[in-house]
VOVOLUM-885592 format. One record per residue (C-alpha): residue number from 1; y, z, x. Coordinates in nm, 3 decimals. Each point is the difference from the previous one (the first is absolute). Layout:
# residues N
<r><pos>NUM</pos><py>Y</py><pz>Z</pz><px>X</px></r>
...
This chain:
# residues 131
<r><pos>1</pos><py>3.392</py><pz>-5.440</pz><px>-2.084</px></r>
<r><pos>2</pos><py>-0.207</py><pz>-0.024</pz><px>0.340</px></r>
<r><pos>3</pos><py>-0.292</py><pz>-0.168</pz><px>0.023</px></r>
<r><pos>4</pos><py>-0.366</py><pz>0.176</pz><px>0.101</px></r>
<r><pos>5</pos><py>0.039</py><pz>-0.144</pz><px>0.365</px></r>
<r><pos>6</pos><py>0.342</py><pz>0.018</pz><px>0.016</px></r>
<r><pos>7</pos><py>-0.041</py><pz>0.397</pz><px>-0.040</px></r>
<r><pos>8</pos><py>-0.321</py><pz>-0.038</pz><px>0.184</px></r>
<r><pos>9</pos><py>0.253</py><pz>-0.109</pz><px>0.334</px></r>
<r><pos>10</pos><py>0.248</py><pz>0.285</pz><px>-0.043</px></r>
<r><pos>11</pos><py>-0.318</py><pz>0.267</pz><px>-0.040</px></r>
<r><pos>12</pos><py>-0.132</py><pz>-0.214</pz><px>0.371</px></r>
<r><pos>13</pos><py>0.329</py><pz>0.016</pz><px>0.205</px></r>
<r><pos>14</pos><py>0.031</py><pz>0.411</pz><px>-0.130</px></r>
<r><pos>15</pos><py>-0.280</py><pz>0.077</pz><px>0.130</px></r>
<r><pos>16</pos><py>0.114</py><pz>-0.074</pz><px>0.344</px></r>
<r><pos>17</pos><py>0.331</py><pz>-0.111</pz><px>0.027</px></r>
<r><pos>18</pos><py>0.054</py><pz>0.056</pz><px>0.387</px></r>
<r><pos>19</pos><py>-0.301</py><pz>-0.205</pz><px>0.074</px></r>
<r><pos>20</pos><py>0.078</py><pz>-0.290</pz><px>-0.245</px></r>
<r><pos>21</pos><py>0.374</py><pz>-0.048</pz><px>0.128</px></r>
<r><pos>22</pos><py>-0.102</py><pz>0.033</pz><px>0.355</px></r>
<r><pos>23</pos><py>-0.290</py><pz>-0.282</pz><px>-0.075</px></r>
<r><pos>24</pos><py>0.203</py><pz>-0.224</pz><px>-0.203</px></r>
<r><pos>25</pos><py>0.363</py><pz>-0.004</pz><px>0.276</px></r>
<r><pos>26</pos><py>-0.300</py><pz>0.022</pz><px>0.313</px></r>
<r><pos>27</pos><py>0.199</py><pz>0.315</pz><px>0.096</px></r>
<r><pos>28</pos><py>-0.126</py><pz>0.328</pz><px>0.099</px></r>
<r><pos>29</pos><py>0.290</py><pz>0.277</pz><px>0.009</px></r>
<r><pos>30</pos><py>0.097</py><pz>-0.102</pz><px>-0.369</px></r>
<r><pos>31</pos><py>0.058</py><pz>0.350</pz><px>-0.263</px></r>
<r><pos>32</pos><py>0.042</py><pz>-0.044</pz><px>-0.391</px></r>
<r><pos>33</pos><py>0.247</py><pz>0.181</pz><px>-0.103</px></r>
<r><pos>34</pos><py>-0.048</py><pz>-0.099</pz><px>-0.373</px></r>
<r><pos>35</pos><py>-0.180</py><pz>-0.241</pz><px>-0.237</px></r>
<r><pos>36</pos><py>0.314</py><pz>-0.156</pz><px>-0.227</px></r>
<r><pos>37</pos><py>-0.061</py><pz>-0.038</pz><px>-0.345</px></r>
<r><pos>38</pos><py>0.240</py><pz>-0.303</pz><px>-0.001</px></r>
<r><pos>39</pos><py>0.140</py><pz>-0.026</pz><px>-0.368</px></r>
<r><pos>40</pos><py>-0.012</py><pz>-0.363</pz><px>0.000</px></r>
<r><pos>41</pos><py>-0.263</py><pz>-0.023</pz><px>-0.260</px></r>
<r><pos>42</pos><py>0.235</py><pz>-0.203</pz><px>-0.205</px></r>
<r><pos>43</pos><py>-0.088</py><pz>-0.244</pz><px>0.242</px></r>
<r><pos>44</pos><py>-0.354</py><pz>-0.007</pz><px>-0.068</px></r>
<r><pos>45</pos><py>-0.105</py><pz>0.102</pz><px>0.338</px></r>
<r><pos>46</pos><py>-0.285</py><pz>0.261</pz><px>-0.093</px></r>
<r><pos>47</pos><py>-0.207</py><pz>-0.138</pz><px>0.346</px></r>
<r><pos>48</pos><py>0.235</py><pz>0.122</pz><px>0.261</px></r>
<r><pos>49</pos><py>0.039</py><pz>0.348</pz><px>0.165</px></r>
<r><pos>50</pos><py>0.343</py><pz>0.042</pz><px>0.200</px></r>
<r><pos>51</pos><py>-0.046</py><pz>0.280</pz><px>0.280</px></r>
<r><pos>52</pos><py>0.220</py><pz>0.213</pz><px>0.198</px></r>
<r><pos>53</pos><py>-0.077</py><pz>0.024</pz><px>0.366</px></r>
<r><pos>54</pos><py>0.207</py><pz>0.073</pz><px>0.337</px></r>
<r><pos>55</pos><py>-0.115</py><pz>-0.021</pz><px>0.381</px></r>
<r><pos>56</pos><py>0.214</py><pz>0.066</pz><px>0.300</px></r>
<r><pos>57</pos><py>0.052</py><pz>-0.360</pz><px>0.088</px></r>
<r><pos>58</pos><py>0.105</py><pz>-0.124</pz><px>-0.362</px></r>
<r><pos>59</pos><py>0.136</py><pz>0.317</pz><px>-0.155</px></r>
<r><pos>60</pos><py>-0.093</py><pz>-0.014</pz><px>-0.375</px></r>
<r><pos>61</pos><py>-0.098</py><pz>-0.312</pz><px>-0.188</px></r>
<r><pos>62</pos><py>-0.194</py><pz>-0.104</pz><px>-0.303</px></r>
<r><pos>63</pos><py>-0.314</py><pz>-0.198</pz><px>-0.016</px></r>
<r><pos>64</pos><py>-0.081</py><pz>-0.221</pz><px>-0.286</px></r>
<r><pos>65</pos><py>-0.380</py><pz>-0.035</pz><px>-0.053</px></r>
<r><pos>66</pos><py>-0.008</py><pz>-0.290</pz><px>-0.319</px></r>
<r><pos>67</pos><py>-0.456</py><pz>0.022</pz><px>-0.059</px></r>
<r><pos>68</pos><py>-0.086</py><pz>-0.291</pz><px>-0.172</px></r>
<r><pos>69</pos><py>-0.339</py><pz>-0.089</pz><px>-0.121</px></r>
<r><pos>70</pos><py>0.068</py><pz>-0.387</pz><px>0.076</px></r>
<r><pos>71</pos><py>0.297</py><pz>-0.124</pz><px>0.148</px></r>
<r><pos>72</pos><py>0.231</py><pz>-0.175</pz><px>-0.287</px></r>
<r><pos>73</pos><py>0.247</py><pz>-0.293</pz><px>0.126</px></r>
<r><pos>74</pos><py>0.253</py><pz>0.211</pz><px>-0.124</px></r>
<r><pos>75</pos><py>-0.054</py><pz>0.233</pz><px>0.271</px></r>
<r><pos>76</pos><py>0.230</py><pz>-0.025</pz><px>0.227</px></r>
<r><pos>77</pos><py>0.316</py><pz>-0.058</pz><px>-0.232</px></r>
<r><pos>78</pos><py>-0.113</py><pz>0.320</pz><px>-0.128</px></r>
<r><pos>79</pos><py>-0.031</py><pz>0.175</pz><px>0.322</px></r>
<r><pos>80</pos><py>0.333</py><pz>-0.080</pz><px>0.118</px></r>
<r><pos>81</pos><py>0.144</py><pz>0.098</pz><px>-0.341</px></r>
<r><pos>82</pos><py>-0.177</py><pz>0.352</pz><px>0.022</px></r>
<r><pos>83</pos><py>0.102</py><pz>0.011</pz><px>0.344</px></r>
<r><pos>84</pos><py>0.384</py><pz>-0.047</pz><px>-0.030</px></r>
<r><pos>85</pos><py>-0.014</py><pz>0.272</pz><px>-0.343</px></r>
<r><pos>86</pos><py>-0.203</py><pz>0.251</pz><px>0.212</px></r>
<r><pos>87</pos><py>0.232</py><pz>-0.079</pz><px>0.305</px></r>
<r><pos>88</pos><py>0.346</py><pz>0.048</pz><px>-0.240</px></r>
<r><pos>89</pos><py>-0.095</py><pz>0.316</pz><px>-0.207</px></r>
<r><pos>90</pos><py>-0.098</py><pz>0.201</pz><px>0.290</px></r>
<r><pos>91</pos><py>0.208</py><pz>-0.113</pz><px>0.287</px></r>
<r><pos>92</pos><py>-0.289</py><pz>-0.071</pz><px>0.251</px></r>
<r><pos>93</pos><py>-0.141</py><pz>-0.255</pz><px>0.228</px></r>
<r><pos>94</pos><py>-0.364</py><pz>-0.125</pz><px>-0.216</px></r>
<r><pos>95</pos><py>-0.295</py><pz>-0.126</pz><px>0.157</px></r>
<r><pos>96</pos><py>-0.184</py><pz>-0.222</pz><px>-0.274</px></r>
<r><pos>97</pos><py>-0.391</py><pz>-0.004</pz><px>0.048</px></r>
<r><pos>98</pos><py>-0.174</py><pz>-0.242</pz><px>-0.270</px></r>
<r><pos>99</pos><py>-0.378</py><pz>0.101</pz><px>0.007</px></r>
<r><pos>100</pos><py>-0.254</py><pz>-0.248</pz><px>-0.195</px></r>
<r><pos>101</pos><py>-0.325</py><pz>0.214</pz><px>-0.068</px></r>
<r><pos>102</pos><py>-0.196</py><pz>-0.348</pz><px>-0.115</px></r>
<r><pos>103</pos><py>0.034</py><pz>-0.354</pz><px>0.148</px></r>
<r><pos>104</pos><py>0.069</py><pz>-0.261</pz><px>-0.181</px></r>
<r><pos>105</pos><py>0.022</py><pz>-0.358</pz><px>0.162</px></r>
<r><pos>106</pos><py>-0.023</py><pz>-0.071</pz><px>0.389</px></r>
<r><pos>107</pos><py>0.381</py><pz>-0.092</pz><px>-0.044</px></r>
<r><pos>108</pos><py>0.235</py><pz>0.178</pz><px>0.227</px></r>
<r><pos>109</pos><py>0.213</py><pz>0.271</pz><px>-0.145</px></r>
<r><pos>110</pos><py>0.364</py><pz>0.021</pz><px>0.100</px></r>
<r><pos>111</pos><py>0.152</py><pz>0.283</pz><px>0.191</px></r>
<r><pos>112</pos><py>0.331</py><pz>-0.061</pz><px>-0.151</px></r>
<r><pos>113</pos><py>0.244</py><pz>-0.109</pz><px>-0.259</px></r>
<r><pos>114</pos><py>0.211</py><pz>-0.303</pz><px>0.019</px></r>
<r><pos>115</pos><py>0.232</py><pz>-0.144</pz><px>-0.236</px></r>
<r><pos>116</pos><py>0.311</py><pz>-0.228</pz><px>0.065</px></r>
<r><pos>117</pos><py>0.229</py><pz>-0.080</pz><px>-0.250</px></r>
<r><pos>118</pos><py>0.364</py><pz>-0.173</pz><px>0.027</px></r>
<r><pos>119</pos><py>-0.025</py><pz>0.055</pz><px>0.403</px></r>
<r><pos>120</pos><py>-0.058</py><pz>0.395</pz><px>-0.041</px></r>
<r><pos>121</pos><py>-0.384</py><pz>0.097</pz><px>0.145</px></r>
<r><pos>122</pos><py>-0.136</py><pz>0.286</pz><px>-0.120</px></r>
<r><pos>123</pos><py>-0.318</py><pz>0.147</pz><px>0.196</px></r>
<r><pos>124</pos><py>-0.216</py><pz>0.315</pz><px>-0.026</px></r>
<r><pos>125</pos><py>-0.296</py><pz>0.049</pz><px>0.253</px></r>
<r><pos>126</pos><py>-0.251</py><pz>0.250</pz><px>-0.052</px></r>
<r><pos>127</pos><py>-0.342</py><pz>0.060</pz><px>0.109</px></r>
<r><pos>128</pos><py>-0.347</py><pz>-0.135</pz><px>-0.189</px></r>
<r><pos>129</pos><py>-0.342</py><pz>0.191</pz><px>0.016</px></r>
<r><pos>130</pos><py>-0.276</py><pz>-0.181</pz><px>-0.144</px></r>
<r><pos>131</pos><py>-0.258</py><pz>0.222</pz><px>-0.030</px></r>
């Protein structure tokens, strides 16, 4: 079940979901054509919204807005995982946007995923907000 704030997020973004896409990519021509539920819920990932949007330079895409309170070390593994389920399912280019509503250290936040393992790399940038 969704948290207060996690609901709280969705209610934000539908409000005005032109404006919030266009603030978070720092584009101005973007147009939603639809707010995803996702179905990944068996994934625990209540905090996200997935949205729909297409301009005339990147045709249609989806952009990933994970809201978290306080950013979580776990963060970024689980933004790349979202990512590359979001990316699968519905066949589109994603542009992940991790937004932090509260700070919590003066340490730096990543803007990506890295991970190497028997000499594969696996990497997933996105975009942070701290707010």
């Amino acid at each position: 079940m969704a948290k207060s704030s996690d609901i709280g997020s969705k209610r934000l973004i539908s409000l005005a979901p032109e404006e919030w896409v266009n603030w978070i990519t720092q584009t101005s021509d973007l147009k939603v054509k639809e707010v995803i539920n996702t179905g990944f819920e068996w994934i625990s990932r209540e905090s996200d919204i997935l949205i729909r949007v297409e301009n005339a330079k990147h045709k249609e895409f989806l952009v990933l807005n994970e809201l978290q309170l306080r950013y979580k070390l776990k963060m970024p593994k689980r933004v790349r995982a979202y990512t590359a389920l979001a990316e699968e399912k519905f066949d589109l280019p994603v542009y992940p946007v991790l937004i932090n509503i509260l700070k919590t250290s003066d340490a730096k936040i990543p803007t990506a995923f890295k991970s190497k393992f028997m000499g594969l790399t696996a990497r997933q940038d996105y975009r942070v907000i701290n707010l």
